[in-house]
C-alpha positions as CSV (number, residue, x, y, z in Angstrom):
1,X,89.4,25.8,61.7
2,X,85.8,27.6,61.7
3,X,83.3,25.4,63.4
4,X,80.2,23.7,61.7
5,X,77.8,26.3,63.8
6,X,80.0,29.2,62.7
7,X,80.0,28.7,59.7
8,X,75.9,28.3,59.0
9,X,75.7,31.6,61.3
10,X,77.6,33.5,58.8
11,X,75.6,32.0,56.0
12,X,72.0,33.0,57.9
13,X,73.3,36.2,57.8
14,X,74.9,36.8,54.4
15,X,70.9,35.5,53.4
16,X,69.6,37.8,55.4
17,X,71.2,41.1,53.8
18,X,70.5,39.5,50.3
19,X,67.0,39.6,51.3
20,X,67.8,43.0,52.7
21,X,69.1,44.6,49.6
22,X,66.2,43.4,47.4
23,X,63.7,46.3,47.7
24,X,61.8,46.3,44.0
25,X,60.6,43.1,44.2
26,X,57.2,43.0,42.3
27,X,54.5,40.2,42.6
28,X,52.7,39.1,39.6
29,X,49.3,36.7,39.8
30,X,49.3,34.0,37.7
31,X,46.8,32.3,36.9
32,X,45.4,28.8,37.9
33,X,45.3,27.6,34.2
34,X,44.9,28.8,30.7
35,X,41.8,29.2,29.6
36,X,40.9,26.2,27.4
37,X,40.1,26.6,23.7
38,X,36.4,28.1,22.6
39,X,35.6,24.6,20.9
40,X,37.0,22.5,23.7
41,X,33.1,23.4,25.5
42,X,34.3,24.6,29.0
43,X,36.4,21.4,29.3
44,X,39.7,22.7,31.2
45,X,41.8,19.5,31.2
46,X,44.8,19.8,32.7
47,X,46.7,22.9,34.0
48,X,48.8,23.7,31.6
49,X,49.6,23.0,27.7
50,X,52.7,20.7,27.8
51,X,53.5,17.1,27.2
52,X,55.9,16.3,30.0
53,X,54.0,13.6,31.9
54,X,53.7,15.3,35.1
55,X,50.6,17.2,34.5
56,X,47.7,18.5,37.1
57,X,44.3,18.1,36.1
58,X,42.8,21.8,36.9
59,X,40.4,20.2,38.7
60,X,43.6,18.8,41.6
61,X,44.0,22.3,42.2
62,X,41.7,22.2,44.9
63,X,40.9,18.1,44.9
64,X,44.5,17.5,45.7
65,X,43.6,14.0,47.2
66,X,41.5,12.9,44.4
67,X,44.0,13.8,41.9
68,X,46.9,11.8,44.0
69,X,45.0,8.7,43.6
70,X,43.4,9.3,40.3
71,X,47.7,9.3,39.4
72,X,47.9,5.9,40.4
73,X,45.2,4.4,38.3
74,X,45.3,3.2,34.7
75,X,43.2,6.1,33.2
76,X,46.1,8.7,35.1
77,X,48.6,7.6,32.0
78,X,46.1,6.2,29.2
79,X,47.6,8.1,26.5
80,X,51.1,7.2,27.2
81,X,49.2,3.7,27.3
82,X,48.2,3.7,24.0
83,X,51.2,5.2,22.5
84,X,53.2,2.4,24.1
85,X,51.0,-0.1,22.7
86,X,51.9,-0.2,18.9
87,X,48.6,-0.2,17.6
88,X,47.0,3.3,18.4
89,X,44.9,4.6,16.0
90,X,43.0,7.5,15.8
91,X,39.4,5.8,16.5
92,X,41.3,4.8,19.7
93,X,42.1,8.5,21.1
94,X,38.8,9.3,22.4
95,X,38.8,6.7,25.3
96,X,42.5,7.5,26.3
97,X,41.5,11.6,26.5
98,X,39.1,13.9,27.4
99,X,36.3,14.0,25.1
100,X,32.6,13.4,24.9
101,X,33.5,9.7,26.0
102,X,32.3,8.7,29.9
103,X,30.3,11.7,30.0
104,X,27.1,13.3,29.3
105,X,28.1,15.4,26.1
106,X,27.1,14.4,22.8
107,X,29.3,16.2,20.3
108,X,33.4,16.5,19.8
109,X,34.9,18.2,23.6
110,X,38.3,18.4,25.0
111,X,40.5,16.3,22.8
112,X,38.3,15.4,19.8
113,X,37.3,19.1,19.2
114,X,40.8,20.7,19.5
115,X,43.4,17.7,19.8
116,X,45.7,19.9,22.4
117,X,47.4,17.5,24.9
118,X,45.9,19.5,27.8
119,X,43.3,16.7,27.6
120,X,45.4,13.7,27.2
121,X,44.5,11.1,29.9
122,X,40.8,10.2,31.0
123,X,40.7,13.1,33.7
124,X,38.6,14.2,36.0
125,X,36.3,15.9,33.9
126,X,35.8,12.6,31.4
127,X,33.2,11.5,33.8
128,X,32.1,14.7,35.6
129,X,32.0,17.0,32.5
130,X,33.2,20.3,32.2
131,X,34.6,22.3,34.8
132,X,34.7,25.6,33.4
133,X,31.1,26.6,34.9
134,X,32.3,25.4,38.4
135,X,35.6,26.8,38.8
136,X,34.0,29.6,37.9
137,X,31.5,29.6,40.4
138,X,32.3,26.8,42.5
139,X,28.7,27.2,44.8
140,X,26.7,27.0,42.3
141,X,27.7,24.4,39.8
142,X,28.6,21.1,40.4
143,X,30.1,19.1,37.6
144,X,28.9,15.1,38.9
145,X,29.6,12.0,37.5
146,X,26.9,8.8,37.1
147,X,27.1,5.9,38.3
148,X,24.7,4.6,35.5
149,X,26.2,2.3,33.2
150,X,23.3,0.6,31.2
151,X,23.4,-1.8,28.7
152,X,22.8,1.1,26.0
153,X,26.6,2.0,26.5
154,X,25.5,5.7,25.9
155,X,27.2,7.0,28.7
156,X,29.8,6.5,31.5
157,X,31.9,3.8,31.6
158,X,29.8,2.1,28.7
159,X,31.2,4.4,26.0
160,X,35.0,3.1,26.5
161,X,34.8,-0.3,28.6
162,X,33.1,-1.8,26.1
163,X,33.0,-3.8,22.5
164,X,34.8,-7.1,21.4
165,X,38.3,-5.8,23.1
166,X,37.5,-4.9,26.1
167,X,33.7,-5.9,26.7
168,X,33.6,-5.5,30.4
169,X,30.0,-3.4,30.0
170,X,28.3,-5.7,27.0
171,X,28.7,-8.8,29.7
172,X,28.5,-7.0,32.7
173,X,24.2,-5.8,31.0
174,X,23.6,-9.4,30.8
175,X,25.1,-10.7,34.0
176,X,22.8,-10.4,37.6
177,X,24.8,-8.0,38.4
178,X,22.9,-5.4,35.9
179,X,19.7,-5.8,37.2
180,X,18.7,-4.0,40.3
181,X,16.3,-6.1,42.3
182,X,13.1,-5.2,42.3
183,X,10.1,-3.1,43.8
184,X,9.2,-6.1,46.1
185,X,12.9,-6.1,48.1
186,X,13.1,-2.6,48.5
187,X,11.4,-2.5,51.6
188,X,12.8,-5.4,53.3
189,X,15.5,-5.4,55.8
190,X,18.8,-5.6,54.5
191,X,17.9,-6.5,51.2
192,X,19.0,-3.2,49.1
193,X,22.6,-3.3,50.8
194,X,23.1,-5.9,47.9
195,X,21.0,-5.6,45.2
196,X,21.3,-1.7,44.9
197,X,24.0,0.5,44.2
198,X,23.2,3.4,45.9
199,X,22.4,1.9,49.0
200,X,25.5,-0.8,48.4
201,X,28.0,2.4,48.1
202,X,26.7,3.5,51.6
203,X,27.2,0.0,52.9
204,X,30.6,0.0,51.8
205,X,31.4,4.0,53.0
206,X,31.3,5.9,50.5
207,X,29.1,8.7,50.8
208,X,29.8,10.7,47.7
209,X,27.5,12.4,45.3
210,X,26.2,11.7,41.9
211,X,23.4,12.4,39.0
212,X,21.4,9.6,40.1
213,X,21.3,10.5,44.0
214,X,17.9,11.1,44.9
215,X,16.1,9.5,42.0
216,X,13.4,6.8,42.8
217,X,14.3,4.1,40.2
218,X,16.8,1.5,41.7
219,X,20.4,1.2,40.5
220,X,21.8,-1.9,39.9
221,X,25.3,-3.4,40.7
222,X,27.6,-1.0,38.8
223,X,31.2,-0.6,37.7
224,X,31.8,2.3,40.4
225,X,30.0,0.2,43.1
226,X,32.8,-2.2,43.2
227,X,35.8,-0.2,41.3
228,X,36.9,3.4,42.6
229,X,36.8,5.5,39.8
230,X,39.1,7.6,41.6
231,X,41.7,4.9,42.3
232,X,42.3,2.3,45.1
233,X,45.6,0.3,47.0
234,X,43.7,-3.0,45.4
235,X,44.1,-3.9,41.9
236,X,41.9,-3.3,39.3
237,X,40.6,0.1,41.4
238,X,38.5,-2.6,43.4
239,X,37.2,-0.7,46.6
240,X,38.2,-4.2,48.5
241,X,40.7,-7.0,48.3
242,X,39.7,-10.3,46.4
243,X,42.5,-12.1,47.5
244,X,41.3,-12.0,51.4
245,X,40.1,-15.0,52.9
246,X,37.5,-13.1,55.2
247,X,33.8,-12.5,54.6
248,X,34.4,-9.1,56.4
249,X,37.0,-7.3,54.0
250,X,36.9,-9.8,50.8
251,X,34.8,-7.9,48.1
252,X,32.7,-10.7,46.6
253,X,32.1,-12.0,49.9
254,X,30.7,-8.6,51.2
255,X,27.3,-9.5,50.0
256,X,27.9,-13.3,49.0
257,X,27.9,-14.5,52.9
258,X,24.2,-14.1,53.6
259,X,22.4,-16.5,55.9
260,X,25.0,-18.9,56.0
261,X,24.1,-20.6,59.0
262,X,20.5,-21.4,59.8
263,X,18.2,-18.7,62.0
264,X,16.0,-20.1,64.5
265,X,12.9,-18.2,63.3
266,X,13.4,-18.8,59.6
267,X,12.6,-21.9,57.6
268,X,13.8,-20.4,54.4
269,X,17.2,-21.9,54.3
270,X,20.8,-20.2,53.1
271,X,20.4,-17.3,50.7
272,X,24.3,-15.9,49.9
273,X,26.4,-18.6,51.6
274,X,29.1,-19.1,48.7
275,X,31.5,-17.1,50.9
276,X,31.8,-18.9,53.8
277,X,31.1,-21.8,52.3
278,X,34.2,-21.3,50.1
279,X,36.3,-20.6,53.3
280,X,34.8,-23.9,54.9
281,X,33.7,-20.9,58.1
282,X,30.7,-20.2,59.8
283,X,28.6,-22.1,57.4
284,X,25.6,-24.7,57.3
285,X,24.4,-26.6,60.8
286,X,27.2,-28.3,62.7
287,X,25.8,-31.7,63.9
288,X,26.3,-32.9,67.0
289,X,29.9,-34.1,67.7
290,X,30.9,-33.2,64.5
291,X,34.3,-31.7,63.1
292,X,34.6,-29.7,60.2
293,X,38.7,-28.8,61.2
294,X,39.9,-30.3,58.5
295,X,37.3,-30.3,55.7
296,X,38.7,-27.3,53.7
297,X,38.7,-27.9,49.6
298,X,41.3,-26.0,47.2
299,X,38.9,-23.6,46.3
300,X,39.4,-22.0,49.7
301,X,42.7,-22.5,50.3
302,X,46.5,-20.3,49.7
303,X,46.3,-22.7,46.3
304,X,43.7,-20.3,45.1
305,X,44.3,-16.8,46.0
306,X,42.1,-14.9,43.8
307,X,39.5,-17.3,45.4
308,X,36.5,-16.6,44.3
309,X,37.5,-14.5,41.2
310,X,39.6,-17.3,39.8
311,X,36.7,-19.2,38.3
312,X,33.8,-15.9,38.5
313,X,36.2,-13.0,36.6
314,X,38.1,-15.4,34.5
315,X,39.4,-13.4,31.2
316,X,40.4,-15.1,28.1
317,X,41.2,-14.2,24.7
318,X,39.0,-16.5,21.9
319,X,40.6,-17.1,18.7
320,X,39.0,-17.8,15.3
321,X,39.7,-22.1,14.6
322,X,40.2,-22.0,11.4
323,X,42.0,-18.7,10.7
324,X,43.7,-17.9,14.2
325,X,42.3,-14.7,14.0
326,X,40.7,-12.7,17.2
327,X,37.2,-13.1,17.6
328,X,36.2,-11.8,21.4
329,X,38.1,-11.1,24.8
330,X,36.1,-12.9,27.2
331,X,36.3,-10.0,30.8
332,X,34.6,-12.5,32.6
333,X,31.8,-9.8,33.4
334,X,29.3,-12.3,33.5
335,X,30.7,-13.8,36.8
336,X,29.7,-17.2,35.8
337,X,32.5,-19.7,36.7
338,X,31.7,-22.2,34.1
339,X,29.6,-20.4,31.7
340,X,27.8,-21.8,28.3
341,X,29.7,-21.0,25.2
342,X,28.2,-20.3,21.9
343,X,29.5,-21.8,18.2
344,X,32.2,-19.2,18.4
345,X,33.3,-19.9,21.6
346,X,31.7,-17.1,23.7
347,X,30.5,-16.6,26.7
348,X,26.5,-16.5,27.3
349,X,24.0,-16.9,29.7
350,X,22.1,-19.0,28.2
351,X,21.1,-22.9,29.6
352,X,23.1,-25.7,27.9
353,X,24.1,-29.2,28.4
354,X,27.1,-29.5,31.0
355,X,29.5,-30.5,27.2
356,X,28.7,-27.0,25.8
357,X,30.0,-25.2,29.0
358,X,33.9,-23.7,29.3
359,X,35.7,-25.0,32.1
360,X,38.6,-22.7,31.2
361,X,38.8,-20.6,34.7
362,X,39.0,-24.2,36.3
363,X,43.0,-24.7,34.4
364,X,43.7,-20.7,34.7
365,X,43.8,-21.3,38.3
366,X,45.6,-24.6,38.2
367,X,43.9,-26.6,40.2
368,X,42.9,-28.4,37.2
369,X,45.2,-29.7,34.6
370,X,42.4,-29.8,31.9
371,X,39.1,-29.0,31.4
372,X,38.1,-32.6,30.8
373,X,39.3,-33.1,34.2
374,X,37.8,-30.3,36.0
375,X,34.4,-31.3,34.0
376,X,35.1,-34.8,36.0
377,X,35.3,-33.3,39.1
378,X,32.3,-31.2,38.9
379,X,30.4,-33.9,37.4
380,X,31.3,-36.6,39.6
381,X,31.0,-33.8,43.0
382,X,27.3,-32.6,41.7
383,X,26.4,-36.2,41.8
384,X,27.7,-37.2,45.1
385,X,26.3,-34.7,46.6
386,X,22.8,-34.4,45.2
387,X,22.2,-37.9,46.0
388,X,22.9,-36.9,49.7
389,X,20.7,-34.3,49.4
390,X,17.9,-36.3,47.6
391,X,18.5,-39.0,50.4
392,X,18.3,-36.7,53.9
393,X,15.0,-34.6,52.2
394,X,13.5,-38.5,51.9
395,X,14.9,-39.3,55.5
396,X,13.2,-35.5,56.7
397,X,10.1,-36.5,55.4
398,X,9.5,-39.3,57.8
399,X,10.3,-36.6,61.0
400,X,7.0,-35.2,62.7
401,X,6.4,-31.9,61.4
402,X,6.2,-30.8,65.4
403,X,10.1,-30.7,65.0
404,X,10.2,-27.8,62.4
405,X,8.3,-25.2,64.2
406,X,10.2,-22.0,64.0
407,X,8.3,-20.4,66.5
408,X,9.6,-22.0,69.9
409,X,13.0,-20.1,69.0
410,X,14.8,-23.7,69.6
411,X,17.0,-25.1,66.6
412,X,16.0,-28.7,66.6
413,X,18.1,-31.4,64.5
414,X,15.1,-31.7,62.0
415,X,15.5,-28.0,61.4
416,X,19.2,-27.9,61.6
417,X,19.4,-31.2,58.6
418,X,16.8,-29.5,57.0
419,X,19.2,-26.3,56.3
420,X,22.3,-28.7,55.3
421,X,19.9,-30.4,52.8
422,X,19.1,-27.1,51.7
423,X,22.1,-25.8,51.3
424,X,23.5,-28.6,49.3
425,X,20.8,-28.6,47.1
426,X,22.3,-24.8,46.4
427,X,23.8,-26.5,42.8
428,X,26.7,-24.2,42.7
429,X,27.9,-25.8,46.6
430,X,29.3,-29.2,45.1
431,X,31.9,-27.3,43.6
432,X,32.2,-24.2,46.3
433,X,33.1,-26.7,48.7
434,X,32.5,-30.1,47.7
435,X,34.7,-32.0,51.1
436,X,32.7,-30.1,53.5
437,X,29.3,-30.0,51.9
438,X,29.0,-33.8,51.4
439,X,30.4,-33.8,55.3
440,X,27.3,-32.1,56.3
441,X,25.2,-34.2,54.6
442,X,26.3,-37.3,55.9
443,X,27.0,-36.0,59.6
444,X,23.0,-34.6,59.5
445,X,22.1,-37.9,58.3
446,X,23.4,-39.6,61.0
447,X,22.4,-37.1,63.7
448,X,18.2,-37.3,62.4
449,X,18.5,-41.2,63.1
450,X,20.3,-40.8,66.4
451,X,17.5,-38.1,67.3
452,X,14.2,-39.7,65.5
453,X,15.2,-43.2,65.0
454,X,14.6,-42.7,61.1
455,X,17.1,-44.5,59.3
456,X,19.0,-43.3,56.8
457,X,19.8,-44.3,53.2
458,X,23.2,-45.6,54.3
459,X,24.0,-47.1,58.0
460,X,26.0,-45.5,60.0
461,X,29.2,-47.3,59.3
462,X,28.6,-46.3,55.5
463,X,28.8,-43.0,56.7
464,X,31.5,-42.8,59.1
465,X,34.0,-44.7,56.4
466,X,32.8,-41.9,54.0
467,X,33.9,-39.0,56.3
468,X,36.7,-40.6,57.2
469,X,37.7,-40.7,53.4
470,X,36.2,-37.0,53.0
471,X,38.8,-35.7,55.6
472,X,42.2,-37.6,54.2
473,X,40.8,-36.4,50.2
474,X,40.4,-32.6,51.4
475,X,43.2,-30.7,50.2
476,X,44.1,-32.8,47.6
């Protein structure tokens, strides 16, 4: 019998006198893609002019990486999307294609000027623009996308991401996030790595060019400052996890840890601390003798793992009450956890009574079981813990004012009680961490009357029976 090594010898060398014998081969260039359609206005949209599913933009000819991510995100199968749904229309095409949508042009392109399926999908160009010029030339055009959104929804994301189905822009323009700072932060240390997008991208890594580059008017936070338009292992394109419980690598928490514990030269008290103070971490001024091992609350904890997007990017569909019939899809763009609701039932940012606000991300993320009950909670929390803050200010006041000097760089228990108090007057901490912000009251309470003899509002056996029950509620 011929052996396995004989065998694949006499195979190498049949090949090789196939090979041999062919002697008119001719080579033909093809070329990278057909030339797209006079009225399709130098859009080139994919490579080819089938409808197989397993298209290349022409633009992932040479942006092979881009492309193999863009693949993995929503917008790399939109028009299969919307064909699946079973309500496309034709009103609905221009956001799933490549048209005049996300970009800069103003009149019918790609799909809505020639409706060839080269431009299904929202491709490369549906935020860059046409390539035509650039493929062409590639050193001296440069097709770039904005990172502007604006609350005129005239171009970029705006155009598609927006309206009563999807109104991630429209809440997003009236949200903090869509203002970028102002003129008096941009020169102060550290400030811009949060409130502006530009700089905020850097922070972040990403180093990548766009229209608004080198312009001087601040950007705010954007769609593409936290989503990767060009895809991302997280969901939702997000550029980092939400679902990690570290201030380091969670997205939200990225710019929401600021100043979370006290600085000895700085009397202004917490600034960001909702991260930390969510994670029960590296937050607020540890009295003496004091332990905070066990005061973590649920909103910190594996019962909550989209922490803090559960209750800031809660989505929700709202429903006419008489007729059943849709009125709004609430994104949750606003990031407000517990936001005021108008007659219809939608979100704004308006200030209302505690009665007129939705407590509808406190029951999506079941910690809850209703919204009565959560209302309870954060009723009954915002109470306790404003009263401890009411009550250490009053016990502060009777400390010489020798003990808050910032400038002997020591961190004195005035100073230290001062930033709890301060922190907890924060409204949003009775609910961030409710266990271990009351905890820091009432440990700095007791710590200003061992250190200044100024008594408190309740003696210290008041306080030590009301940590005790703080650590056997938390968790609960």
């Amino acid at each position: 019998m011929q052996s396995f090594p004989a065998r694949r010898l006499v195979q190498t060398v049949a090949g090789l006198l196939l090979v041999a014998a062919c002697t008119d081969t001719e080579y033909v260039d093809r070329p990278p893609y057909e030339d797209p359609p006079p009225e399709a206005s130098g859009y080139l949209g994919y490579g080819n002019a089938t409808d197989d599913g397993g298209n290349v933009p022409v633009c992932g000819n040479c942006h092979a990486d881009k492309q193999i991510d863009w693949r993995t995100t929503a917008h790399g199968d939109a028009w299969a999307t919307l064909e699946a749904s079973g309500h496309s229309q034709v009103f609905c095409e221009g956001c799933h294609t490549v048209s005049e949508l996300g970009n800069a042009a103003t009149s019918p392109v790609g799909w809505t000027a020639t409706a060839d399926v080269r431009y299904h999908d929202v491709q490369c160009e549906s935020c860059h623009g046409p390539g035509e010029a650039h493929v062409a030339s590639p050193g001296t055009s440069q097709p770039l996308a904005s990172i502007a959104v604006g609350p005129d929804l005239d171009n970029g994301c705006g155009e598609c991401h927006s309206g009563s189905h999807h109104p991630f822009v429209d809440e997003w323009a009236q949200s903090r996030h869509g203002f970028a700072g102002n003129e008096s932060i941009r020169g102060r240390d550290g400030c811009n790595d949060c409130h502006e997008g530009r700089r905020a991208l850097e922070v972040f890594g990403e180093y990548s060019t766009y229209v608004e580059q080198d312009i001087p008017e601040l950007q705010p936070i954007g769609c593409s400052i936290c989503h990767d338009p060009h895809g991302s292992p997280n969901g939702a394109q997000m550029r980092f996890a939400i679902d990690v419980p570290n201030v380091e690598q969670n997205l939200c928490m990225k710019c929401h840890h600021k100043r979370a514990v006290p600085e000895i030269d700085n009397s202004r008290g917490p600034h960001s601390p909702q991260g930390p103070l969510v994670l029960g971490e590296d937050v607020g001024w540890i009295p003496p003798n004091f332990d905070t091992g066990t005061l973590v609350g649920t909103h910190g904890s594996e019962q909550n793992q989209r922490l803090c997007a559960t209750c800031h990017v809660n989505s929700y569909e709202i429903t006419d009450s008489e007729t059943g019939e849709f009125v709004f899809n609430a994104t949750g763009h606003l990031f407000q956890a517990i936001p005021c609701v108008d007659g219809q039932g939608l979100p704004t940012t308006d200030d209302c009574a505690i009665e007129q606000r939705t407590f509808a991300s406190c029951t999506a993320s079941g910690c809850h079981g209703s919204e009565d009950a959560a209302r309870s909670a954060y009723t009954v929390a915002s109470l306790r813990v404003q009263t401890l803050v009411d009550d250490l200010f009053a016990q502060l006041a009777q400390v010489p004012a020798s003990e808050f000097d910032t400038e002997d760089n020591v961190l004195t228990v005035a100073e230290g009680s001062r930033f709890n108090a301060q922190l907890g007057d924060i409204d949003s901490s009775a609910t961030h961490n409710p266990f271990m912000t009351e905890a820091l009251l009432l440990g700095s309470m007791q710590a200003v009357e061992d250190e200044y003899g100024v008594s408190a509002s309740l003696t210290p056996s008041q306080i030590g029976r009301r940590l005790a029950e703080l650590r056997v509620s938390t968790g609960h």
